[in-house]
N, C-alpha and C positions, 0 to 999 in steps of 0.2 A: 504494500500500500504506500501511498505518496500523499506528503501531506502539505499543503501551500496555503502560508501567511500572509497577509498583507494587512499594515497599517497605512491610512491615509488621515491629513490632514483636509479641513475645507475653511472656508470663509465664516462660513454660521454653520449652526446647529441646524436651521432647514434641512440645507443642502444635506449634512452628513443623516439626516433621516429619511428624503429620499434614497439618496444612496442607498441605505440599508435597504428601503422596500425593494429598488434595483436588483439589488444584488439578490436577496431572497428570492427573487421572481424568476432565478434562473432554474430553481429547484427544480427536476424532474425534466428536465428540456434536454439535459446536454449525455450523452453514453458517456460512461465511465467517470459520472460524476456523483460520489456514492453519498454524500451529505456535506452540508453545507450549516456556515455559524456564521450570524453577525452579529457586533454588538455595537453600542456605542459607550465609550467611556462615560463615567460617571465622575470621576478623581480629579478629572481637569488642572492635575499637575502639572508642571511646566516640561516635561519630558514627555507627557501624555500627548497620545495621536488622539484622533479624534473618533476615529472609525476601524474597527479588528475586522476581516475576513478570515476565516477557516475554512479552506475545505477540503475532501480527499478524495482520493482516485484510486482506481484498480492499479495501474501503474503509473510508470513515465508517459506510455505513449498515449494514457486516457488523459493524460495532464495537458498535454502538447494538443490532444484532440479540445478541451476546455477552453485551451487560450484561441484556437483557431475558428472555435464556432461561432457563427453568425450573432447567437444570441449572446454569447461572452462580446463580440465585439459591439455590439449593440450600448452594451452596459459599459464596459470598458471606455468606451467616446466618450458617453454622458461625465463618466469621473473624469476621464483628462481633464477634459472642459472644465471642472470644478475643481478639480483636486490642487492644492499647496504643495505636496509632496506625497512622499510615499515609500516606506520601506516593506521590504518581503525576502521571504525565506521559500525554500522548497529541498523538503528532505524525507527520508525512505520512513518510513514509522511500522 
């Protein structure tokens, strides 16, 4: 299994609760996309992102099929377009 992070910053709070609906709305859309987690920070620490993605794959190449599909790329626009920054991870679990 493959497991891929991503924290994003945004402008407001709006935007990072779209987002979330966003990104939940990929559930069950994509093959090899076995579950999915968003949250939004609560801590609003000065280290704190603003927005967590979680989610796992059968493998590498359902990870690679994730970033490539229509609907990931759909979603993916809307945060560029919004996002401050963004850090991520992807590792075997």
């Amino acid at each position: 299994m493959v497991t891929h992070i991503v924290f994003f910053d945004f402008e407001t709070t709006d935007i990072a609760q779209e987002a979330q609906q966003k990104l939940l709305s990929m559930e069950g859309k994509i093959p090899g996309l076995i579950s999915i987690e968003v949250g939004l920070d609560f801590t609003r620490s000065e280290r704190s992102f603003d927005l967590a993605l979680i989610t796992r794959h059968d493998t590498r190449q359902a990870l690679e099929t994730y970033r490539t599909h229509p609907v990931h790329l759909e979603v993916a626009e809307f945060i560029q377009n919004r996002s401050k920054g963004a850090a991520a991870v992807d590792f075997e679990s």
